[in-house]
C-alpha angles and dihedrals in degrees: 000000000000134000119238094255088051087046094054090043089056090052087049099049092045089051090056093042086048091051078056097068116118092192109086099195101042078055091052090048095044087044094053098037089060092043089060103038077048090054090042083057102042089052098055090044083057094047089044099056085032084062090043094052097061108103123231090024112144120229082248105050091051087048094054094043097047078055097056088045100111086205095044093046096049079063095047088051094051094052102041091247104102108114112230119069126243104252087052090053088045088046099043080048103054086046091061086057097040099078084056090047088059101043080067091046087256136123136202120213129191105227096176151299123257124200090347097284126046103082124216115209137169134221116216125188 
């Protein structure tokens, strides 16, 4: 893991090499690719001292809401620290279509998880 001044000094190395680039458009992607990772942080870094701020919040009612921040938990996610696991989220989603499903005399069914990622579901009529 670096250390903050490595870190800085990595920023600072990739923006040169970046500056480099003969291929005006692959520069312009890549600018605008790190101004707006750099806004989607900034942003959470906002909500999350926004939720801070309120007096009389409880650790665990900022936590809860920073976790129901769409902007904070994309963060969380990207970085393995959001809270809930991934077969709960699969699972509290499939709930929010299953009410649809029946209205149509169907059903959804988890059947299980690979690799942490790919998702098996079943249909059900």
């Amino acid at each position: 893991m670096l250390t903050s001044d490595q870190l800085i000094a990595r920023v600072q190395e990739l923006t040169a090499q970046l500056e480099g680039v003969q291929d005006f458009q692959a520069r312009a992607v890549a600018d605008e690719l790190v101004a707006s990772i750099m806004q989607l942080y900034g942003e959470g870094l906002e909500r999350i001292f926004d939720e801070l701020g309120e007096p009389g919040a409880s650790a665990a009612d900022v936590r809860a809401r920073l976790v129901d921040d769409g902007v904070v938990a994309s963060l969380l996610l990207i970085h393995g620290l959001y809270p809930v696991d991934l077969e709960t989220r699969v699972q509290e989603a499939l709930d929010g279509v299953r009410p649809y499903m029946h209205s149509h005399g169907g059903d959804v069914e988890l059947l299980g998880l690979e690799e942490g990622a790919l998702c098996r579901v079943e249909l059900a009529a």
